[in-house]
Biopython code that builds the backbone (N, CA, C, O; Angstrom):
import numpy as np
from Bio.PDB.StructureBuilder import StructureBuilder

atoms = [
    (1, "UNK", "N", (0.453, 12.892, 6.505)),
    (1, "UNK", "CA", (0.818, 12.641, 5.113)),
    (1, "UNK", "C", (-0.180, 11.659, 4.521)),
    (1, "UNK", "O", (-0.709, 10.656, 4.999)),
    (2, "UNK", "N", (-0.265, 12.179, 3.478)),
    (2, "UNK", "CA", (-1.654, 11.151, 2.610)),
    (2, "UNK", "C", (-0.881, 10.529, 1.515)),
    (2, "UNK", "O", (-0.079, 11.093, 0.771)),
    (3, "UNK", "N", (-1.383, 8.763, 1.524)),
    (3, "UNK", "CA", (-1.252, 8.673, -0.044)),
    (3, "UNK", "C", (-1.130, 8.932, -1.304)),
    (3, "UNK", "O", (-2.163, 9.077, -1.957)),
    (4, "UNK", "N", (0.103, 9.048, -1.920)),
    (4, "UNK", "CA", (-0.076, 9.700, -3.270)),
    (4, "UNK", "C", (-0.101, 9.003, -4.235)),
    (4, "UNK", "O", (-0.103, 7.780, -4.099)),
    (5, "UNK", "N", (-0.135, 9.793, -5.878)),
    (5, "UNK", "CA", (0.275, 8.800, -6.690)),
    (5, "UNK", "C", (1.880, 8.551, -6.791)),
    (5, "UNK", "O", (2.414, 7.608, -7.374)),
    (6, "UNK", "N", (2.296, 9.226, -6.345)),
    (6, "UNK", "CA", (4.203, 9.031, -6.365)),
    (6, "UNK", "C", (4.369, 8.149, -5.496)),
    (6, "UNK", "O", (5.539, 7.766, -5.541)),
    (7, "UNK", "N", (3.710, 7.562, -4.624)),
    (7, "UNK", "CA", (3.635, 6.943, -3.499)),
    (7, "UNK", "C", (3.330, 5.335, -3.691)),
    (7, "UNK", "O", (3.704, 4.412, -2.968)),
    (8, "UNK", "N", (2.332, 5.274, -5.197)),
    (8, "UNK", "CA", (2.126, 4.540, -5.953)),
    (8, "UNK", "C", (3.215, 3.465, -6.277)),
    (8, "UNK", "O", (3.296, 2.243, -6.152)),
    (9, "UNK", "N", (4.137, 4.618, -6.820)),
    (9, "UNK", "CA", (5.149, 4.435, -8.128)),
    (9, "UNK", "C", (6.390, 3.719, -7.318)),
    (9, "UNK", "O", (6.984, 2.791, -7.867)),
    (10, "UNK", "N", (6.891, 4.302, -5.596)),
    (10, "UNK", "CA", (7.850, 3.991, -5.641)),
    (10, "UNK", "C", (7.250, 4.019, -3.753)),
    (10, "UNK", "O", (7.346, 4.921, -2.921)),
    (11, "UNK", "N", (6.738, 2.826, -3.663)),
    (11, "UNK", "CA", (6.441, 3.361, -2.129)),
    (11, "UNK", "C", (7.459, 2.403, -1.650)),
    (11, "UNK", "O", (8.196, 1.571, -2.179)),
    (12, "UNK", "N", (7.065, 3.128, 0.396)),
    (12, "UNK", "CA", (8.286, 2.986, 1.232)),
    (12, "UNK", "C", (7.361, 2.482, 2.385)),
    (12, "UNK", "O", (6.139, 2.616, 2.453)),
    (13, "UNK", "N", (8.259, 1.831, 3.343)),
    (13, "UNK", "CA", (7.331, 1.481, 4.432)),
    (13, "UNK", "C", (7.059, 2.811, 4.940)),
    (13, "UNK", "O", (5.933, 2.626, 5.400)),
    (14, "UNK", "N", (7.252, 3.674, 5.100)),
    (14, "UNK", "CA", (6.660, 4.771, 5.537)),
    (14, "UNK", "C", (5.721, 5.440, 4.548)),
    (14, "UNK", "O", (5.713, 6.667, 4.649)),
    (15, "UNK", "N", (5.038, 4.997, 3.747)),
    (15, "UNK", "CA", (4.185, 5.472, 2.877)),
    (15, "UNK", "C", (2.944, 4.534, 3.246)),
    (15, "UNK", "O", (1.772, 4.904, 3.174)),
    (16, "UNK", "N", (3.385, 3.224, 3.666)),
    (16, "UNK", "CA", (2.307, 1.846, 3.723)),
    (16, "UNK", "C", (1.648, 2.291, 5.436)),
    (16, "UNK", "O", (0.463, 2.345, 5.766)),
    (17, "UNK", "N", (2.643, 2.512, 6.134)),
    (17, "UNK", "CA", (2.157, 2.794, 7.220)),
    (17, "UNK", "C", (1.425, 4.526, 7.444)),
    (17, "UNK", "O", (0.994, 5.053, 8.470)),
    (18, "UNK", "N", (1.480, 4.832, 6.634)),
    (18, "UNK", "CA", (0.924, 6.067, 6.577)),
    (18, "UNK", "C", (-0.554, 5.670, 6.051)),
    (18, "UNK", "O", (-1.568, 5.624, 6.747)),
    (19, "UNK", "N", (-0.444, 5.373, 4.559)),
    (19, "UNK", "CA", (-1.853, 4.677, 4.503)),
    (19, "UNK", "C", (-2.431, 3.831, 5.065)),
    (19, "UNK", "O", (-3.579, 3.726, 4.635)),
    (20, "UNK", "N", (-2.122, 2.951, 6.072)),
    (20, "UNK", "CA", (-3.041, 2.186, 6.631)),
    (20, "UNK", "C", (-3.684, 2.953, 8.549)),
    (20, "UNK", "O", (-4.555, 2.638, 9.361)),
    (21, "UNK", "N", (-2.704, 3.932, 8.459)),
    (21, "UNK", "CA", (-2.510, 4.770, 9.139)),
    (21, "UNK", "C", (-4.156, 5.552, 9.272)),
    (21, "UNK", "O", (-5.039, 5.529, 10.130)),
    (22, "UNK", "N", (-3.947, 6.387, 7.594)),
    (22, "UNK", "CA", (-5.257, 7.021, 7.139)),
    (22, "UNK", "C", (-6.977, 5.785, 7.410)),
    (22, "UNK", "O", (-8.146, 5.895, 7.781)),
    (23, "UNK", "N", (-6.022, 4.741, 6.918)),
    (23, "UNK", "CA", (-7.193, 3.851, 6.452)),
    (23, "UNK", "C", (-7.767, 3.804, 7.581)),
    (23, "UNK", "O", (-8.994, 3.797, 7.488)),
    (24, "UNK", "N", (-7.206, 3.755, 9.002)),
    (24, "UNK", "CA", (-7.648, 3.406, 10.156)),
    (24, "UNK", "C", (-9.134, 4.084, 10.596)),
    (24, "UNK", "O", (-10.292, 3.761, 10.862)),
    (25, "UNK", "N", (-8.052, 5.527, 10.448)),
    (25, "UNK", "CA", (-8.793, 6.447, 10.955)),
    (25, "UNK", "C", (-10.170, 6.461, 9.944)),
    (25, "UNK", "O", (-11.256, 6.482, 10.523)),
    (26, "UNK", "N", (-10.160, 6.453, 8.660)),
    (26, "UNK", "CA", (-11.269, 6.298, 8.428)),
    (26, "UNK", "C", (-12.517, 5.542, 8.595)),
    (26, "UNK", "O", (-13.589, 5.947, 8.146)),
    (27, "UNK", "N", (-12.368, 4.397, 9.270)),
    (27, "UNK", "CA", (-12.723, 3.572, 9.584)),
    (27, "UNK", "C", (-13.571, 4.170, 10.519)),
    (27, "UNK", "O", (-14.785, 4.340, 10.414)),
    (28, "UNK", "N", (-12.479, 4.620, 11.883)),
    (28, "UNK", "CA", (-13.226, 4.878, 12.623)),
    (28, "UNK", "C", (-14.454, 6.389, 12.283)),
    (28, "UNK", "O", (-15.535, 6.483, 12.865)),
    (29, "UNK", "N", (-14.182, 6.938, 11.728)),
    (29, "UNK", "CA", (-15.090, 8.078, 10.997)),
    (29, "UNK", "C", (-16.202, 7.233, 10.889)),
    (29, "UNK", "O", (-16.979, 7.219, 11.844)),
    (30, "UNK", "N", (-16.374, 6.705, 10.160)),
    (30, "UNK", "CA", (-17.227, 6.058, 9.259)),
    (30, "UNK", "C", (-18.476, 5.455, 10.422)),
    (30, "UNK", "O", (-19.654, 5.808, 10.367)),
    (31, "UNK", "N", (-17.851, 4.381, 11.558)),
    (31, "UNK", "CA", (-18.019, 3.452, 12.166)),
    (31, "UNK", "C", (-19.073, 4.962, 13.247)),
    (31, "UNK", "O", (-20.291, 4.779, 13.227)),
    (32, "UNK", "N", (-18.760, 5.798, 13.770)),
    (32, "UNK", "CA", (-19.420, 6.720, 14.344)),
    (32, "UNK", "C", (-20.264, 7.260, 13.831)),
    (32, "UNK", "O", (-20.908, 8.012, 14.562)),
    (33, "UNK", "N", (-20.635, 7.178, 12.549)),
    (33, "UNK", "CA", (-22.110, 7.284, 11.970)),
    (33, "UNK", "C", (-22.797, 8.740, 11.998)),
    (33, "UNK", "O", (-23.971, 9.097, 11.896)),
    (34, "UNK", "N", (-21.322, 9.586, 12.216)),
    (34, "UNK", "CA", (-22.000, 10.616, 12.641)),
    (34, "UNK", "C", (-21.326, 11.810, 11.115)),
    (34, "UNK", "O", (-20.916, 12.927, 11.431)),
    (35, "UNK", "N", (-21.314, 11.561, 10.230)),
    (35, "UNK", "CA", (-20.548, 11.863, 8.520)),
    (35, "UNK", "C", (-22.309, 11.782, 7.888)),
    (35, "UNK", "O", (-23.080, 10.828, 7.990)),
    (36, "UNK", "N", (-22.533, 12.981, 7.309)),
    (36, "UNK", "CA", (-23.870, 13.051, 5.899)),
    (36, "UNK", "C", (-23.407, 12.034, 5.026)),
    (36, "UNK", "O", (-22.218, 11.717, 4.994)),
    (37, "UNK", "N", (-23.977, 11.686, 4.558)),
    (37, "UNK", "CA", (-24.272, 10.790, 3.550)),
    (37, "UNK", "C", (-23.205, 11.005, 2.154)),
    (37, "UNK", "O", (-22.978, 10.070, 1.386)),
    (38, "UNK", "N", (-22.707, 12.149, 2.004)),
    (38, "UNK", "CA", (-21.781, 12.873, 1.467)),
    (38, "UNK", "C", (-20.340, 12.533, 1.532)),
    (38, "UNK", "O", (-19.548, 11.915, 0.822)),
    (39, "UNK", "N", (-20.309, 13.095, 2.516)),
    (39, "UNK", "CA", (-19.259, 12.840, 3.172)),
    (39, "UNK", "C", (-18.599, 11.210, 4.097)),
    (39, "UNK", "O", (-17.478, 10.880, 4.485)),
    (40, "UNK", "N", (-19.766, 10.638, 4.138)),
    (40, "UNK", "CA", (-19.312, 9.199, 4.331)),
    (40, "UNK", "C", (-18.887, 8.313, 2.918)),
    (40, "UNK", "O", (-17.971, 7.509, 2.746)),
    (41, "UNK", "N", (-19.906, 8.791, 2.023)),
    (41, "UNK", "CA", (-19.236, 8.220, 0.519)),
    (41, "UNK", "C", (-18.103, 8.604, 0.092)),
    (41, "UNK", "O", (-17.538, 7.768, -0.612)),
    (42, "UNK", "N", (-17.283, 10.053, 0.343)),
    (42, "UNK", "CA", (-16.254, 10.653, -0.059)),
    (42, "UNK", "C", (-15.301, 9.450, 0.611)),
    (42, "UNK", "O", (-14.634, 8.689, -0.089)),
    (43, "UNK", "N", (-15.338, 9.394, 2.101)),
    (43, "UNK", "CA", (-14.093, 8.849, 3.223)),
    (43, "UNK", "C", (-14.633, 7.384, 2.890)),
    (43, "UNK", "O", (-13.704, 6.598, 3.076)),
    (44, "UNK", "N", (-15.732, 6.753, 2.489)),
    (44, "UNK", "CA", (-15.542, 5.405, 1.824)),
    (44, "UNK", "C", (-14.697, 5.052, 0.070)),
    (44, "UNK", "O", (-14.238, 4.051, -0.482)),
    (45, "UNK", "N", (-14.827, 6.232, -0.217)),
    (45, "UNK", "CA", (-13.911, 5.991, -1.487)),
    (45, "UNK", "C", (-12.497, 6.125, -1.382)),
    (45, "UNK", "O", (-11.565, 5.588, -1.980)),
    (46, "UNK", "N", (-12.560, 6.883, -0.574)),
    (46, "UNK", "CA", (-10.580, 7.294, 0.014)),
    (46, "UNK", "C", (-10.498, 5.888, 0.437)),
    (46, "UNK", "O", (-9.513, 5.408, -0.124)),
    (47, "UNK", "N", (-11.097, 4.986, 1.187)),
    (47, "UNK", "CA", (-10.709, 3.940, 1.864)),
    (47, "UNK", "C", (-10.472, 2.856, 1.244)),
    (47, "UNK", "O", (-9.697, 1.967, 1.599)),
    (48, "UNK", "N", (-11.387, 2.907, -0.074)),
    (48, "UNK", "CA", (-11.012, 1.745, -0.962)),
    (48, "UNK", "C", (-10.015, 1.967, -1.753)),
    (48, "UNK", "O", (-9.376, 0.963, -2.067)),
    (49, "UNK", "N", (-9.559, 3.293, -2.322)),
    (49, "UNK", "CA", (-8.050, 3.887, -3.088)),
    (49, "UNK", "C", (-7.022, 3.433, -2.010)),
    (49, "UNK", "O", (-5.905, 3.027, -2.333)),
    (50, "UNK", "N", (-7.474, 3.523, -0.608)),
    (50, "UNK", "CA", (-6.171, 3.100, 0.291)),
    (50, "UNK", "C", (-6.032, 1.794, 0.298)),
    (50, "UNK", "O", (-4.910, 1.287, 0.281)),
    (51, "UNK", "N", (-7.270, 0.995, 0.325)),
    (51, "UNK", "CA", (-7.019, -0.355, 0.132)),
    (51, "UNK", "C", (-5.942, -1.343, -0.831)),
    (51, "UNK", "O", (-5.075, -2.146, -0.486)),
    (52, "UNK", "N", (-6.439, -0.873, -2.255)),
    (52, "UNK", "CA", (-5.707, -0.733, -3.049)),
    (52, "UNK", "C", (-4.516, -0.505, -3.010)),
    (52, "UNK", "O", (-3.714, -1.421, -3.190)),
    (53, "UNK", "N", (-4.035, 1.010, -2.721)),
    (53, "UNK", "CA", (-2.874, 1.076, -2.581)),
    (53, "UNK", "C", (-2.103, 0.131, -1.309)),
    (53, "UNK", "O", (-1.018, -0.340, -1.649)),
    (54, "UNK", "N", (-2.434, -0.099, -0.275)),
    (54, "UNK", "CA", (-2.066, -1.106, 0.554)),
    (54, "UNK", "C", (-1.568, -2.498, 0.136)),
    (54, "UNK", "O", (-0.495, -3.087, 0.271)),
    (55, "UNK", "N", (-2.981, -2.860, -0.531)),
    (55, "UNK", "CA", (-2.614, -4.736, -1.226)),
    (55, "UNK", "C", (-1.206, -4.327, -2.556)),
    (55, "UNK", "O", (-0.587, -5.336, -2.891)),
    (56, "UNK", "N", (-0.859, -3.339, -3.071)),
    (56, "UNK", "CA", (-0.235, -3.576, -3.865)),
    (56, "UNK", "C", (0.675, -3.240, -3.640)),
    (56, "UNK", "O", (1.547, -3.485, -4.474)),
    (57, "UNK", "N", (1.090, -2.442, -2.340)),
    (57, "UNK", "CA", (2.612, -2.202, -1.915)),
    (57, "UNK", "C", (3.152, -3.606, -1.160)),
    (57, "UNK", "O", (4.324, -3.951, -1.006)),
    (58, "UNK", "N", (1.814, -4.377, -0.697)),
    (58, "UNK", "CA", (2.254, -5.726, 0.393)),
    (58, "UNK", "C", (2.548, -6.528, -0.826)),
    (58, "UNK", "O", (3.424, -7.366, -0.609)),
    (59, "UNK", "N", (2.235, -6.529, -1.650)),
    (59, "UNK", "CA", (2.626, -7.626, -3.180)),
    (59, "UNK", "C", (3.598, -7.934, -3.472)),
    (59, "UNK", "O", (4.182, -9.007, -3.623)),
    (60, "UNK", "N", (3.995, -6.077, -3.648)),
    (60, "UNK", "CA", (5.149, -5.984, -3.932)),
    (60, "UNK", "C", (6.465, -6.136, -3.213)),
    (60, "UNK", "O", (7.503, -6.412, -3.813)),
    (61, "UNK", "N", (6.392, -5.942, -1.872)),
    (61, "UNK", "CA", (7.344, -6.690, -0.866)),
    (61, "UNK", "C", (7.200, -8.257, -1.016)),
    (61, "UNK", "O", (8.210, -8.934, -1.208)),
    (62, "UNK", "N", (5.526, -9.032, -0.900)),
    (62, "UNK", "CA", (6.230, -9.847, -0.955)),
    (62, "UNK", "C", (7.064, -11.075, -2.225)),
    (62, "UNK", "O", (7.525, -12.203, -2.053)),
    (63, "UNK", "N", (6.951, -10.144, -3.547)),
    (63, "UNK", "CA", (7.795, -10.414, -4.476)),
    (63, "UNK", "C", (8.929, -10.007, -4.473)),
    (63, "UNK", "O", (9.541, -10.280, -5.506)),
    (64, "UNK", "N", (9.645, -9.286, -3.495)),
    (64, "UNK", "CA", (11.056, -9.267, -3.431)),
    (64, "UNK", "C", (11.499, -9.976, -2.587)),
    (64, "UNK", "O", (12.691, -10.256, -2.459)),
    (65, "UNK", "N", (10.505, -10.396, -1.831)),
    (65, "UNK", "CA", (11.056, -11.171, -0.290)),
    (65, "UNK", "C", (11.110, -12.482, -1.085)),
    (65, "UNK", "O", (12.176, -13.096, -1.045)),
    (66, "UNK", "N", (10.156, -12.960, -1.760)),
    (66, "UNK", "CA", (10.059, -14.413, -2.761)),
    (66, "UNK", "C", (11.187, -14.435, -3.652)),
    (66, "UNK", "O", (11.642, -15.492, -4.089)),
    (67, "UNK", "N", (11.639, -13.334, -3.928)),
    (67, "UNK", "CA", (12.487, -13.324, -4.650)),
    (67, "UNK", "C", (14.013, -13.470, -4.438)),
    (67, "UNK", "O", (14.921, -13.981, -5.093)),
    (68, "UNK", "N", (13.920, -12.761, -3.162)),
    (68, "UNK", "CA", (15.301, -12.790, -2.088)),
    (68, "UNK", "C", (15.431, -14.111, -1.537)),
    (68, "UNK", "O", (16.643, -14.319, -1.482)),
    (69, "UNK", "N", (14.865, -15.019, -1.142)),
    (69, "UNK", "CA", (14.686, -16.157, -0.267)),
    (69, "UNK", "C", (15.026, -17.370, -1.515)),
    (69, "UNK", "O", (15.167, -18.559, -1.230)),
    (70, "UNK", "N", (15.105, -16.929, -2.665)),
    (70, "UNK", "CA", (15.515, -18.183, -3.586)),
    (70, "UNK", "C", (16.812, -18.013, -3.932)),
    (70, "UNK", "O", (17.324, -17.038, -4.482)),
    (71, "UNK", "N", (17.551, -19.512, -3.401)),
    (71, "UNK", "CA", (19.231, -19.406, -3.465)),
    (71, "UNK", "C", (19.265, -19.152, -4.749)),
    (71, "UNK", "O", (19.491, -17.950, -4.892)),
    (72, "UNK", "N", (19.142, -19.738, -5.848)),
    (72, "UNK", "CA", (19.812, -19.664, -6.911)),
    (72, "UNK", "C", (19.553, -18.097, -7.322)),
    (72, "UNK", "O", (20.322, -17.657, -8.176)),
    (73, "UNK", "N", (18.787, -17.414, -6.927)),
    (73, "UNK", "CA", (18.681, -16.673, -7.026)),
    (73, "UNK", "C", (19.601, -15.619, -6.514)),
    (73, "UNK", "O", (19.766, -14.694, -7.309)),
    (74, "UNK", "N", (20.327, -15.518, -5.228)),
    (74, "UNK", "CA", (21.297, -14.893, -4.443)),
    (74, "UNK", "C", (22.379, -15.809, -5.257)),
    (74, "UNK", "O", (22.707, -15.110, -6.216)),
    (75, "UNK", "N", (22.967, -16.840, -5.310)),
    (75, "UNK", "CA", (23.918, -16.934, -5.955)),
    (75, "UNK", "C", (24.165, -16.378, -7.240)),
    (75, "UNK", "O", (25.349, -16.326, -7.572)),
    (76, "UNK", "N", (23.706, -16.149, -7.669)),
    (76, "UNK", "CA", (23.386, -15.538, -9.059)),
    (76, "UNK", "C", (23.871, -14.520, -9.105)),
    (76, "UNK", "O", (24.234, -14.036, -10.177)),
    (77, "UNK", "N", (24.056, -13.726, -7.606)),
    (77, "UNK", "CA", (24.419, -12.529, -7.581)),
    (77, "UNK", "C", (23.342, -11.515, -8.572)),
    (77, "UNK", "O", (23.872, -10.523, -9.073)),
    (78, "UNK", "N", (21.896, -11.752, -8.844)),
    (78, "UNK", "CA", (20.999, -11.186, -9.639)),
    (78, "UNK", "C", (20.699, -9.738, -8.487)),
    (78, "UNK", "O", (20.794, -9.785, -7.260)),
    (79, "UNK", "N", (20.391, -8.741, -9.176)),
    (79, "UNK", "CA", (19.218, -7.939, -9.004)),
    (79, "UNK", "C", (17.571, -8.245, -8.771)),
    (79, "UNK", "O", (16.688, -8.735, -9.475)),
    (80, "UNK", "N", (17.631, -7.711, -7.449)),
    (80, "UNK", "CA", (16.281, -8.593, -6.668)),
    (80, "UNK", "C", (14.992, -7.413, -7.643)),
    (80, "UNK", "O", (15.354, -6.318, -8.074)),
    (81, "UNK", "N", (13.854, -7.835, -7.780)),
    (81, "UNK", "CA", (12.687, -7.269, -9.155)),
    (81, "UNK", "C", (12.688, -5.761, -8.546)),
    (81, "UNK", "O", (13.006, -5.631, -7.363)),
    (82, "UNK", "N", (12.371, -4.715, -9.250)),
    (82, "UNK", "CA", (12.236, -3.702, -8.381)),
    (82, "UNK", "C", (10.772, -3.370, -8.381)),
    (82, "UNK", "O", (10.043, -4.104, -9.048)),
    (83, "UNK", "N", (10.179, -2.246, -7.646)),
    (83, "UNK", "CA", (8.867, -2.043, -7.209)),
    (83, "UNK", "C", (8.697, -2.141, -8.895)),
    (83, "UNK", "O", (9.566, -2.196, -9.766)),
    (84, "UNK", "N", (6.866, -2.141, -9.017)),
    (84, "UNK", "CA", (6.268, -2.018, -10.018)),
    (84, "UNK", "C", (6.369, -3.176, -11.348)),
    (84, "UNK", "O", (5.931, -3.014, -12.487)),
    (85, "UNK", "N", (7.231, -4.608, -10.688)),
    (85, "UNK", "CA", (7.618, -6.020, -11.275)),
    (85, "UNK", "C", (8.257, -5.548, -12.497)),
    (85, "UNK", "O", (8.012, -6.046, -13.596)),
    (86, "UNK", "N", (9.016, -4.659, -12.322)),
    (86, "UNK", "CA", (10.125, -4.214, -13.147)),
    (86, "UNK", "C", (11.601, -4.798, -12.769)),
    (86, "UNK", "O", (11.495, -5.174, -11.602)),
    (87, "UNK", "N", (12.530, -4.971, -13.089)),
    (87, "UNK", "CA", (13.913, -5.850, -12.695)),
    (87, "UNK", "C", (14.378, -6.451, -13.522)),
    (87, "UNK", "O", (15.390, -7.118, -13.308)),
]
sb = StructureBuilder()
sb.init_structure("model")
sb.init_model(0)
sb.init_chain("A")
sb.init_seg("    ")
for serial, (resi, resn, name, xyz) in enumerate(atoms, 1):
    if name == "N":
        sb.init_residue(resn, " ", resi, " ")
    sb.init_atom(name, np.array(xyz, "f"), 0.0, 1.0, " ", f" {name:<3s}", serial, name[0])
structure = sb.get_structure()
């Protein structure tokens, strides 16, 4: 399973571990030197879209976790932010 943009919108730890999953492997592609020049730029651009998508799903956990961990906040009985700093 590859990164999507729906994946974007409403990701899951099984979407994060999927992309870093991909990201890996590209890595190792890359690192074997054995990809045209073509095709190493293609799987270096996938890698930086995964990047991306990576830092901004970890953000976003950890603004709910920041968000969860403040009492007044649980007393409040509030709605913790939802993905996309919507809440």
């Amino acid at each position: 399973m590859t990164a999507s943009k729906a994946n974007i919108e409403n990701p899951t730890p099984a979407d994060l571990a999927n992309a870093l999953e991909e990201l890996q492997a590209l890595v190792v592609q890359l690192e074997e030197g054995e990809l045209d020049l073509e095709d190493s730029l293609k799987r270096f651009e996938r890698g930086i879209k995964l990047t991306h998508l990576t830092q901004k799903m970890l953000q976003e956990v950890e603004q709910r976790v920041n968000w969860l961990t403040e009492s007044e906040n649980l007393m409040l009985d509030e709605e913790p932010p939802k993905e996309g700093g919507q809440g």
